[in-house]
KEPA-467745 format. One record per atom (N, C-alpha, C, O): residue in one letter; x, y, z. Coordinates in steps of 0.1 Angstrom, whole numbers, plus 5000, padded with zeros to 4 digits. Atoms other than C-alpha are relative to their C-alpha. Example, Ala and Ser with C-alpha at 12.3 -4.5 7.8 and 13.67 -1.06 7.14 Angstrom:
2
A500949885000
A512349555078
A500950125000
A501950125007
S499149895000
S513749895071
S499250115008
S499750225009
***
This chain:
430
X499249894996
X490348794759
X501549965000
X501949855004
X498550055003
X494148794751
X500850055011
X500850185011
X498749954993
X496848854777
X501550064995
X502650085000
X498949935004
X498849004754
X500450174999
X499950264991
X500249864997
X500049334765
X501150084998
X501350195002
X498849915004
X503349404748
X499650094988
X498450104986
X499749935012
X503949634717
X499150125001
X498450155011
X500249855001
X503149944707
X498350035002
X497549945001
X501049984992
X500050114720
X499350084986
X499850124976
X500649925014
X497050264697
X499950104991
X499650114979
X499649915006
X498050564697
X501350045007
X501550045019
X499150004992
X501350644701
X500850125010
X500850245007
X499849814987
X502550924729
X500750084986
X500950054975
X499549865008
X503951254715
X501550005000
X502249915006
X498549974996
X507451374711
X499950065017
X498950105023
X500149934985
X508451494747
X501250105002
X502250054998
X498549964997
X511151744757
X499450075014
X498250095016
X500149944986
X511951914797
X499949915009
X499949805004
X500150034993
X511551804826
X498749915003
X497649955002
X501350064997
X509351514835
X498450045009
X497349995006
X501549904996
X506451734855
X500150074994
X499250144998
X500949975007
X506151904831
X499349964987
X498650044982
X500550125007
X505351624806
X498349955005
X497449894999
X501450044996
X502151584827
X498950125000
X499050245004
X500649854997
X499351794824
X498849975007
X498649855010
X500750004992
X496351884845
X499349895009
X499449855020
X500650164996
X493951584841
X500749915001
X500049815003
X499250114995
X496751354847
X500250025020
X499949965030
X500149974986
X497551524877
X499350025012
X499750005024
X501450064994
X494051534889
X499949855005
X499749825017
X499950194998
X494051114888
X501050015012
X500649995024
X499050054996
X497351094900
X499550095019
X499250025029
X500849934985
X496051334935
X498949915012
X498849885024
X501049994996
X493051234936
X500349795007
X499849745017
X499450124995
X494650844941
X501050005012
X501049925022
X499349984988
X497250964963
X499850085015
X500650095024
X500849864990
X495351224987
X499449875009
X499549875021
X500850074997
X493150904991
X500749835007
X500149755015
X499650084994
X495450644997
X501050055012
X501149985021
X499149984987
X497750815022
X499150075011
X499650095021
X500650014990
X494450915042
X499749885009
X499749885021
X500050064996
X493950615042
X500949905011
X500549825020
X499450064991
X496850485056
X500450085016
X500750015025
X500149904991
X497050785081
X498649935012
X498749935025
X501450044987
X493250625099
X500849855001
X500649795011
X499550194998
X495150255095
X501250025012
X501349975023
X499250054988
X497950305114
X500250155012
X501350205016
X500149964989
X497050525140
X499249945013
X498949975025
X500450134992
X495650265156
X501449955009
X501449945021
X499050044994
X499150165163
X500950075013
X501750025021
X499949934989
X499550455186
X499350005007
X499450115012
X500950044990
X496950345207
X499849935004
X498749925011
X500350134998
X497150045213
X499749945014
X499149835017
X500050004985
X497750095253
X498850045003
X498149985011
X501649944995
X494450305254
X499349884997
X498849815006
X500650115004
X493050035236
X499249875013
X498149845018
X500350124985
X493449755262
X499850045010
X499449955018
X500349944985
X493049995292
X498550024993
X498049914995
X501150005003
X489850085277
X498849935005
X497949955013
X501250114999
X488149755270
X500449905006
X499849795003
X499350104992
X490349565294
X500349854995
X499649765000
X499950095008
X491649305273
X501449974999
X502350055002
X498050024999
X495349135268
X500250044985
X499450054976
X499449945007
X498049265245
X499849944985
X499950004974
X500150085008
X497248955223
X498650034991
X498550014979
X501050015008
X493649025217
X500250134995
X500250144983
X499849875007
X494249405212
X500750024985
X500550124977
X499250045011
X496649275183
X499249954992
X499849914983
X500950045010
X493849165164
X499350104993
X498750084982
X500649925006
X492649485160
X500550024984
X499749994975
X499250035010
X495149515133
X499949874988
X500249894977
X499950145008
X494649165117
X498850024992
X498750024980
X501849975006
X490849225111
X499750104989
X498850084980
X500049935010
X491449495090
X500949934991
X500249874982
X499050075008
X494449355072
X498849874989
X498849864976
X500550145008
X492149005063
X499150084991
X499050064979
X501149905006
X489149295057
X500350044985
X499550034976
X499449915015
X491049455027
X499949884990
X499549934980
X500350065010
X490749125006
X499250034994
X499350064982
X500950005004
X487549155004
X499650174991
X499050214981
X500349895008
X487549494995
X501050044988
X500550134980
X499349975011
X490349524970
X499249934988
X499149984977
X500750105010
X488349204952
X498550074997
X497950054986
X501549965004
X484749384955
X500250134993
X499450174984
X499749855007
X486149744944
X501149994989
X501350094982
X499550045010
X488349574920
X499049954991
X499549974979
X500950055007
X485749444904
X498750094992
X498350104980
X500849885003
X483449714903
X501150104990
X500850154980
X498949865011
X486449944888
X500049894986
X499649964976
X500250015009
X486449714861
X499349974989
X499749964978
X500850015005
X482949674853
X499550185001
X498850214991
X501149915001
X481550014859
X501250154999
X500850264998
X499349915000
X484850204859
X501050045014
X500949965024
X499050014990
X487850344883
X499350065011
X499150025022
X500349894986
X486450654900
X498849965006
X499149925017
X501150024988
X483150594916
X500249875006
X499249855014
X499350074989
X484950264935
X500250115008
X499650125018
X498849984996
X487350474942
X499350175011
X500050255017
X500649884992
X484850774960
X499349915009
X499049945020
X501050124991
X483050474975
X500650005013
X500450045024
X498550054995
X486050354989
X500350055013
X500449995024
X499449894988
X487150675009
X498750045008
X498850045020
X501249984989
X483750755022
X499249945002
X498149975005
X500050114989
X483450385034
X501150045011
X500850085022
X499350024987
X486550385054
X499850165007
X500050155019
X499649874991
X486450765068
X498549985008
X498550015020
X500749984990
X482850685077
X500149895016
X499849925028
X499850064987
X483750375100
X501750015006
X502149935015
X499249944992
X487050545109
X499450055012
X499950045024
X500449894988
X484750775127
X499449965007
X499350005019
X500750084991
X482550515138
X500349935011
X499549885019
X499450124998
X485150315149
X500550115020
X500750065031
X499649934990
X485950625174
X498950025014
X499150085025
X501349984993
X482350575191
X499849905005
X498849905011
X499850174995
X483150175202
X499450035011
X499650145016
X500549994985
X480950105235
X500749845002
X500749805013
X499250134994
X482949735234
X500749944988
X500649964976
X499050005011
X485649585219
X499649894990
X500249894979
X500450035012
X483749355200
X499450074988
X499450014977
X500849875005
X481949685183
X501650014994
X501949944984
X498749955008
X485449805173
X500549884990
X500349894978
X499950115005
X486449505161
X499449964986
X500149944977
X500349995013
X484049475135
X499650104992
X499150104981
X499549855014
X484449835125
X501150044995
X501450124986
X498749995007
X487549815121
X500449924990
X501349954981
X499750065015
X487349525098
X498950064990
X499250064978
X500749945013
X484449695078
X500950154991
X500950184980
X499249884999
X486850015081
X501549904986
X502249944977
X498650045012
X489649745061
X499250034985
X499650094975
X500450045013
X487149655035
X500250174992
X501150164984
X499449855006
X487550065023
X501150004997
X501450024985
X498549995003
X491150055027
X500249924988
X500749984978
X499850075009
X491249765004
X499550054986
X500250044976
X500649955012
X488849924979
X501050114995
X501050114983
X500049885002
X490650244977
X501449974989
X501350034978
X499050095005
X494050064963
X499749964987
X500150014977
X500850115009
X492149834943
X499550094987
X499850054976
X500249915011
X490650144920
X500550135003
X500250224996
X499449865003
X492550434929
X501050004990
X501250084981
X498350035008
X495950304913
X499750004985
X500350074976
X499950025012
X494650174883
X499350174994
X499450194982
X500949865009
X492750554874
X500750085001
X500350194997
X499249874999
X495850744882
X501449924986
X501949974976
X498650075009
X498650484862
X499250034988
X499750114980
X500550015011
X496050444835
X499550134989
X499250144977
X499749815006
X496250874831
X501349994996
X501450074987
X498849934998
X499750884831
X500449924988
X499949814984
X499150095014
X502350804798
X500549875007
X500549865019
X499550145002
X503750464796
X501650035008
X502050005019
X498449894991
X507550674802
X499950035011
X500850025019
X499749964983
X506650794833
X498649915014
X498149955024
X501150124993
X504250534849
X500749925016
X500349865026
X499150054989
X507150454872
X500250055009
X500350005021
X499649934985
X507850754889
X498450035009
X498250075021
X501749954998
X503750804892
X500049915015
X499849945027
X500150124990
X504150464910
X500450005011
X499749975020
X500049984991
X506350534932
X499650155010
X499350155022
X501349874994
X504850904942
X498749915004
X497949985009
X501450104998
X501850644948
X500149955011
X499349995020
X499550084991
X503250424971
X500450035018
X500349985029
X499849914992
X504750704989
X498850055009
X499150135018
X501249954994
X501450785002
X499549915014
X499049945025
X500150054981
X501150515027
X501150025010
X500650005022
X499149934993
X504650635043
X499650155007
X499750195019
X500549894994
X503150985044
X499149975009
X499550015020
X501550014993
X499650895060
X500749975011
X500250025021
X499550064992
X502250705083
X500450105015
X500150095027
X499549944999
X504251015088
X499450125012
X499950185021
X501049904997
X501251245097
X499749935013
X500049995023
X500650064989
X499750985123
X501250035008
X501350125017
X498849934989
X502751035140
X500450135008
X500950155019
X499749874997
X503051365140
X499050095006
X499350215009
X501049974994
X499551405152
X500149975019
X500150035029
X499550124985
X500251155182
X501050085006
X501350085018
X498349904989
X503351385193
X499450095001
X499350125014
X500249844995
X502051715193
X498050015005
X497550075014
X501349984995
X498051665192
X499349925008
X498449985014
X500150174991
X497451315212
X500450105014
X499550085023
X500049984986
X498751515244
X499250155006
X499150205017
X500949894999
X496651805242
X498349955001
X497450035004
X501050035000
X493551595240
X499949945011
X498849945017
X499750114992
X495051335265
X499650055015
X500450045025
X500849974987
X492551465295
X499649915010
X499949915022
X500750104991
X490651205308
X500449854993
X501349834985
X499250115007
X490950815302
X498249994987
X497150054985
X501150005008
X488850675274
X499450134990
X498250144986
X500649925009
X488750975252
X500750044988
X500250054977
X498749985008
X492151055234
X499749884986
X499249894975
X500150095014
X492150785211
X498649984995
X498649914985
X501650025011
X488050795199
X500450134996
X499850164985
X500349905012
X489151155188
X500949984989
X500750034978
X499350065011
X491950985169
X499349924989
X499449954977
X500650085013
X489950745149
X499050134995
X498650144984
X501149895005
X487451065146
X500950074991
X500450114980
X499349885009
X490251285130
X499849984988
X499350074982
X500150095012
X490251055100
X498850034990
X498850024978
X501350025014
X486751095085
X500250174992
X499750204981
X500349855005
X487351525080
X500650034995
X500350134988
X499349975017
X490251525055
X499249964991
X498950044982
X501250145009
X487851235038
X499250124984
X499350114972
X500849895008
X485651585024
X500850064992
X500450104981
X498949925012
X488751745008
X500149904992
X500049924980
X499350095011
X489751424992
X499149954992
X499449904981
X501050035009
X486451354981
X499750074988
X499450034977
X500249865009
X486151674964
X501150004988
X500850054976
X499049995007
X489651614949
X499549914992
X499549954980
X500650105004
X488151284938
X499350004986
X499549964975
X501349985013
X485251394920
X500350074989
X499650054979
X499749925005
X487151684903
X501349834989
X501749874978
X499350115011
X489351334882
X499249994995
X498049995000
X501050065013
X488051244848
X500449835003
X501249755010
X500050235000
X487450844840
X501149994996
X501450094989
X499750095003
X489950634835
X500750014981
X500549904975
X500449985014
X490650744795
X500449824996
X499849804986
X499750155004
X491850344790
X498649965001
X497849964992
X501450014999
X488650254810
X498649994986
X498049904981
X500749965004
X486550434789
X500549964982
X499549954975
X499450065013
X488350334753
X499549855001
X498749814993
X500550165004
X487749954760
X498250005005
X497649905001
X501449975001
X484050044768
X499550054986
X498550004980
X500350025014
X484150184734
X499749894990
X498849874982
X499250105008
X485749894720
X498849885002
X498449804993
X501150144997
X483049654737
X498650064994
X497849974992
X500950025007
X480249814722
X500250034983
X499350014976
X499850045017
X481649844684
X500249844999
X500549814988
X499650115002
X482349464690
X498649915001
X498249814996
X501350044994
X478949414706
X500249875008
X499649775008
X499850104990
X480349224731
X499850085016
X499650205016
X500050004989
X480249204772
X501649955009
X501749835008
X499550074990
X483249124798
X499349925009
X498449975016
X499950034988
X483048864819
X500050075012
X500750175012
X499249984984
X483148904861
X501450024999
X502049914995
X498850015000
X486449004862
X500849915008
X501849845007
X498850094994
X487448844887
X500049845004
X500749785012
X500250145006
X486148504874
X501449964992
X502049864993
X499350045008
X488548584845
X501749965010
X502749905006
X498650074996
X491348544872
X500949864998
X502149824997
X499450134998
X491648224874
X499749884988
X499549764989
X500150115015
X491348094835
X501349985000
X502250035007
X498550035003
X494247944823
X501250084997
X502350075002
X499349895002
X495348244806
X501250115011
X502250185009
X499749884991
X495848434839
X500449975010
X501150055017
X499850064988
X495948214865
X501449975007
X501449995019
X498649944995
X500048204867
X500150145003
X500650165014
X499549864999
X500248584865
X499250035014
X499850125021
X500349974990
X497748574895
X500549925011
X500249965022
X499550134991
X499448284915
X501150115003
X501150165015
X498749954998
X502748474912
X500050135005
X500950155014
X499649914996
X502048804916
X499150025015
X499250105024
X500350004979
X500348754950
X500849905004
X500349885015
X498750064993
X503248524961
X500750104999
X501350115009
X499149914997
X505348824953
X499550095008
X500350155016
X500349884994
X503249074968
X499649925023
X499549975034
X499650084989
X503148794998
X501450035009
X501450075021
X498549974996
X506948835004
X499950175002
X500650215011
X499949834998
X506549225003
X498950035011
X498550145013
X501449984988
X503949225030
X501349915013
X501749975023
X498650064990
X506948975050
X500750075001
X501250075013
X499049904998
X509149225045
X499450095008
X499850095020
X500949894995
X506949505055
X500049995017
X500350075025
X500750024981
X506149395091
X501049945003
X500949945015
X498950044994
X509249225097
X501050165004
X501650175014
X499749894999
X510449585093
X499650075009
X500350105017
X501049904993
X507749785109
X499549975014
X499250055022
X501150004991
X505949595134
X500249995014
X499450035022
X499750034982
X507849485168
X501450164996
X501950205006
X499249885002
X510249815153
X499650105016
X500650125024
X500349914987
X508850045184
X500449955013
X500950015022
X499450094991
X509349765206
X501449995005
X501950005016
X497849985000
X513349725198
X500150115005
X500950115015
X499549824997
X513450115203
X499750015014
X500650055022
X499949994991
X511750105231
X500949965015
X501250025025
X499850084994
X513349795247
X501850035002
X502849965005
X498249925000
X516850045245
X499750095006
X500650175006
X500349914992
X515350255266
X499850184990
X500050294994
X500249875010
X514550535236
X498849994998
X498049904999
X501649965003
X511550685225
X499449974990
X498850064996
X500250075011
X510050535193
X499750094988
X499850064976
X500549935007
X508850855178
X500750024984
X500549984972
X498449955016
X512251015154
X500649854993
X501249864982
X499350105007
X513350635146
X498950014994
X499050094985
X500949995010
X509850605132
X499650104984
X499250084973
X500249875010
X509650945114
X501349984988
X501350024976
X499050015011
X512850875097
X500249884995
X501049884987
X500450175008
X512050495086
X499050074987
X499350054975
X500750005007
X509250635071
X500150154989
X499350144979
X499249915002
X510850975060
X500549904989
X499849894979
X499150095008
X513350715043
X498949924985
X498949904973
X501250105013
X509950505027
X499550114993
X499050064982
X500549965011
X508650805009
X500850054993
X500650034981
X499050015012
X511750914993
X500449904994
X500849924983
X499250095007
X513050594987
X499349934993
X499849854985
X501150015013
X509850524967
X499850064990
X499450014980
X499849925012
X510250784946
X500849984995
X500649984982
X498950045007
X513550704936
X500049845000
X501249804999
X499950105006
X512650364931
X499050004988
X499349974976
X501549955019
X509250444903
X501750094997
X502650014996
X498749955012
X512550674888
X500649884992
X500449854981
X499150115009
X514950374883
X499549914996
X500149854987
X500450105011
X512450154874
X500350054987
X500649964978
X500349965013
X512350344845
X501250064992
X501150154983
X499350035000
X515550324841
X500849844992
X500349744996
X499750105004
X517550054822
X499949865010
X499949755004
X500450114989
X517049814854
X498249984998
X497449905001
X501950035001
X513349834847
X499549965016
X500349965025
X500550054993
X510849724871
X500749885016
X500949885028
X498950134989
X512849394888
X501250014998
X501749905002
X498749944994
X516149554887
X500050115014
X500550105026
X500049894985
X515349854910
X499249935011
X499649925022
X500450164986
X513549594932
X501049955005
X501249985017
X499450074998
X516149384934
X501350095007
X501750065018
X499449934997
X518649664937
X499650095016
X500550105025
X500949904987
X516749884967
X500249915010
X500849935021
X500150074988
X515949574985
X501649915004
X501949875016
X498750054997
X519749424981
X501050115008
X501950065015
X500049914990
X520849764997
X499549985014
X500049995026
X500849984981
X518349745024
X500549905010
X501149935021
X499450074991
X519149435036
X501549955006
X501849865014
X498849934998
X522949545038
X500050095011
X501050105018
X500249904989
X521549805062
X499849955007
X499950015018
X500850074986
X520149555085
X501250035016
X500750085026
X498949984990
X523449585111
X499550105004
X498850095014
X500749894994
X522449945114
X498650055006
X498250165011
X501449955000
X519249935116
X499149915017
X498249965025
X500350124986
X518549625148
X501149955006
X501049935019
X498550024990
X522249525158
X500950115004
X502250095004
X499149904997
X523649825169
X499650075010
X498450105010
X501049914988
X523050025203
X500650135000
X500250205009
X499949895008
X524750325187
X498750075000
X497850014994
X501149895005
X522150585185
X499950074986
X498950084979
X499849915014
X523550795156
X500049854992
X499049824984
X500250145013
X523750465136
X498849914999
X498649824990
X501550024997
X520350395148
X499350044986
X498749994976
X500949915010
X519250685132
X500549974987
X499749994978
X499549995014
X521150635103
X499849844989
X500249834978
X499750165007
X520250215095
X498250084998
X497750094986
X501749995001
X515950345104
X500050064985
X499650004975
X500249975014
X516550605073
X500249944985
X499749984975
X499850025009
X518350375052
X499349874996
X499349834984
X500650095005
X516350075054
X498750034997
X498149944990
X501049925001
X513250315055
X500350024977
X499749994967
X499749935016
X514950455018
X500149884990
X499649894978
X499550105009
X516150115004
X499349865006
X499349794995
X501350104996
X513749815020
X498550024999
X497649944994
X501349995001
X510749985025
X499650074983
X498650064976
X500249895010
X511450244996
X499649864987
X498849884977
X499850085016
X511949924968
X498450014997
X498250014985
X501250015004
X507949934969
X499350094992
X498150094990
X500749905006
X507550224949
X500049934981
X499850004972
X499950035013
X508050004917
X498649864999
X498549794989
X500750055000
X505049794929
X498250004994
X497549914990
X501649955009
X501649974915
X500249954988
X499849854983
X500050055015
X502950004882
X500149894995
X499749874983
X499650115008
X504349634880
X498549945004
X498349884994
X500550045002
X501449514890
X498649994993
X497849904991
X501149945006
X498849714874
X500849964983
X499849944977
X499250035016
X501149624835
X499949825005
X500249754996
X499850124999
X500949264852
X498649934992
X498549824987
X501450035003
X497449244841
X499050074988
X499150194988
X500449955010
X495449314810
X498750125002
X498550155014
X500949914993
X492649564812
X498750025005
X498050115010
X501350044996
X489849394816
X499649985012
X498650025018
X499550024982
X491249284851
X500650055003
X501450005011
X498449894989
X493549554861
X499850035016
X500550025025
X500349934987
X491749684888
X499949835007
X500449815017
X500650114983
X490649354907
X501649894998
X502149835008
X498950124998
X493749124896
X501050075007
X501649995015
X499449974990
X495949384912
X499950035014
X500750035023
X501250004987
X493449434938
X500349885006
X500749895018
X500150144996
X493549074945
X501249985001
X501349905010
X498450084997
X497348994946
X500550135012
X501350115021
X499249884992
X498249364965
X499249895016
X499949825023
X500850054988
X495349224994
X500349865004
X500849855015
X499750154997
X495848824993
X501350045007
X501150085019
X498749954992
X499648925003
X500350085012
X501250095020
X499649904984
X499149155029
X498749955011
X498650015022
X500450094993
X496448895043
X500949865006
X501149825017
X499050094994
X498848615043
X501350025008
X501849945015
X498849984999
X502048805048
X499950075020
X500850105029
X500249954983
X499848935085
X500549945009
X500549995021
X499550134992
X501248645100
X501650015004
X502349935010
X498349984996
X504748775104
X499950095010
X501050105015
X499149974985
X504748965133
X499949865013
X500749845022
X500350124989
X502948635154
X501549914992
X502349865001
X498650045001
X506248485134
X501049975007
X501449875011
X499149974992
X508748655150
X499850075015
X500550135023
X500350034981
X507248645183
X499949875008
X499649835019
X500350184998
X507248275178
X501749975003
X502149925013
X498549964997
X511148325172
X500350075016
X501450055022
X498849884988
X511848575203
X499249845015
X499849795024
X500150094990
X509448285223
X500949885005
X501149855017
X499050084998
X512148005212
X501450065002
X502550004999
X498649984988
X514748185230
X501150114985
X502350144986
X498949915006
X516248425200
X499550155002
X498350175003
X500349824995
X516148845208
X499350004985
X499249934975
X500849935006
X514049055195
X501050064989
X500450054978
X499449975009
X516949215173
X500749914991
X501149954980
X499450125009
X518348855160
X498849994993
X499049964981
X501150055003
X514648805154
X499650064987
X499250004977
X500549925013
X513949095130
X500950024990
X500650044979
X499250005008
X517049115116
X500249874987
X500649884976
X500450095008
X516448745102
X499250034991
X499550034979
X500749995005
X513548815093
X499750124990
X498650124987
X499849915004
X514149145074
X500849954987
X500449994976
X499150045007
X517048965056
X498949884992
X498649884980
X500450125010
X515248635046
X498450054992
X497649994984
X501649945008
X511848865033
X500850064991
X500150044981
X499449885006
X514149115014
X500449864989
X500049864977
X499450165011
X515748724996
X499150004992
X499150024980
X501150045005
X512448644991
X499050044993
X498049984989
X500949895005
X511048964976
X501149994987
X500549964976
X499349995009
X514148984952
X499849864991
X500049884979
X499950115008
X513648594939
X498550024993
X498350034981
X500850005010
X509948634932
X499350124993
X498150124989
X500149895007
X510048954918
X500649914982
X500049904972
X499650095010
X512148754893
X499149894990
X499249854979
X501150135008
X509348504886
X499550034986
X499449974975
X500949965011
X507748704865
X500650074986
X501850054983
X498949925010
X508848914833
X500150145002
X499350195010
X500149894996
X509849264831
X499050044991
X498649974981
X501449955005
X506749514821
X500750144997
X500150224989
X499449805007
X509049884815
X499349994988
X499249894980
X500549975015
X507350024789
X499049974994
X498550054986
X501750005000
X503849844786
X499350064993
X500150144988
X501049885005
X501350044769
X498649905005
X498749785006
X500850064993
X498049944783
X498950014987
X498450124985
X501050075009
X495449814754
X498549995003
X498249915012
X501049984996
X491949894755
X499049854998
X497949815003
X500850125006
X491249544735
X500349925006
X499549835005
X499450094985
X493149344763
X499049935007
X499249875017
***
């Protein structure tokens, strides 16, 4: 199998004129939905967790430390599922992963709302990651792999944008519906994790209504006029051939997971620890992350390509840091959450596509699968980080602000590692 994934594609796109939507037509936009409907539910059941975290330990009477694991368990969970649903998307195709996927995690979302002890939650909430992980793992590649090569950027970041929304929503559930349920103890947050499984049915439906993969289904041609078989794909990771592109692009997706949570995770904390409410800085961080994902998939595609608008977004962002953790300004509060929201968190919208073009198409689904998840397993380690930091005597705003700044470094150098991918055409013989 060759890793070679430049030059011109088999067939080559059309002329185009107008407006980029309308360059796309139906069945693209089907994929492109039916990937995004599905990943911003899913992030919608992941981090509403985070707004319960007090029920949590009143619940099952437990310290703030073990309750924090809830979170980790899933996080480590998703390896496994980006790598088993990555695998499957490449042997058997994108979409039935990718239906699997969502009606895995929506059903132990709901399960997860039924815990009689916290070891019970515990390991439904990591079976609840292994979905999350899956859904990534073959949604991305069946929506990029619809869309032209020209606009694969902005797809990406519309993609990306979807765990900001899901973010957005949990939130906005938590403020207005969380206090109308909020009657007795022990019940509010099991109808939270319950909310989760009854979008699941729309998005399934959306789901099923995508065609295959047309790449997919071209190198399945290709393998029986050759009368050949793939390999496990995700054997083929680690040949010689592939084995840098998988090393590196889960060290970069490592650093983007450092960034992430250096950003996001003791963030409610700071807010609160000013005597403010955590809700509107939240909504406008993440407000800021789905626009500033979309206009990063644009500029990728853009003369800066791929690791320009990376490097650009995130060299912004961490310019914002002053406003964003050193300041007790309110209005500049609000104004550092949106812009490091638009320009830190936003740079990730050039992430699907680079690392779905990082990989040929035999392993698209699991080698991106595998470096998105390895990364946001290793990179879980940064909020115990910088709580390691605030223990050796530096604040909580020196703390995140370092660490915001030296992930944002770290995201811009090994973005670099690699080469740029603008423009790709994705090869069925790959």
């Amino acid at each position: 199998m060759s890793h070679a994934i430049t030059g011109a594609s088999a067939a080559a796109e059309p002329a185009f004129i107008g407006p980029w939507y309308r360059q796309v037509n139906s069945t693209q936009w089907n994929a492109f939905f039916a990937s995004f409907l599905s990943w911003t539910l899913d992030a919608f059941d992941f981090t509403i967790v985070s707004f319960v975290l007090v029920d949590l330990q009143s619940s099952f009477n437990v310290s703030k430390a073990l309750v924090g694991t809830v979170g980790t368990v899933t996080l480590f969970a998703r390896v496994f599922g980006g790598i088993g649903a990555g695998t499957a998307a490449d042997r058997w195709g994108r979409k039935a992963p990718l239906m699997f996927s969502v009606l895995w995690f929506a059903a132990f979302a709901f399960l997860s709302g039924l815990s009689t002890t916290f070891g019970m939650l515990l390991a439904l909430r990591a079976l609840f990651g292994i979905g999350m992980g899956g859904v990534w793992a073959a949604g991305m590649p069946l929506a990029l792999e619809h869309w032209p090569a020209r606009l694969r950027g902005i797809a990406s970041g519309a993609l990306q944008a979807g765990y900001s929304t899901g973010f957005i929503i949990a939130a906005l559930v938590f403020q207005y519906a969380y206090p109308l349920i909020n009657t007795r103890p022990d019940f509010a947050w099991r109808v939270m994790f319950c909310l989760g499984a009854l979008p699941a049915l729309v998005v399934l439906y959306i789901v099923s209504r995508a065609k295959e993969s047309p790449v997919w289904l071209e190198r399945q041609r290709h393998l029986r006029e050759t009368k050949t078989r793939d390999a496990v794909s995700l054997t083929l990771l680690f040949r010689p051939n592939l084995i840098t592109t998988t090393l590196a692009t889960s060290l970069m997706m490592t650093m983007f997971i450092f960034s992430y949570y250096s950003i996001t995770f003791w963030y409610a904390t700071f807010i609160i620890s000013k005597g403010l409410k955590p809700v509107s800085f939240s909504l406008l961080l993440n407000i800021g992350g789905v626009t500033g994902a979309i206009a990063a998939g644009r500029l990728a595609e853009t003369w800066l390509g791929r690791r320009g608008a990376a490097t650009v977004m995130m060299a912004i962002g961490i310019a914002s840091v002053p406003l964003y953790v050193l300041t007790d300004t309110v209005g500049l509060m609000w104004i550092g959450a949106f812009l490091v929201g638009f320009f830190a968190a936003g740079s990730w919208g050039m992430v699907p596509s680079y690392l779905n073009e990082r990989f040929p198409t035999a392993v698209r689904a699991v080698g991106a699968g595998f470096a998105y998840h390895v990364g946001a397993a290793v990179g879980s380690f940064t909020p115990t980080i910088i709580g390691a930091l605030q223990d050796r005597g530096m604040s909580l705003e020196s703390a995140m602000g370092f660490s915001i700044a030296l992930a944002g470094v770290l995201v811009i150098a090994t973005v670099w590692m690699g080469p740029e991918t603008r423009g790709r055409q994705f090869h069925a013989t790959e």
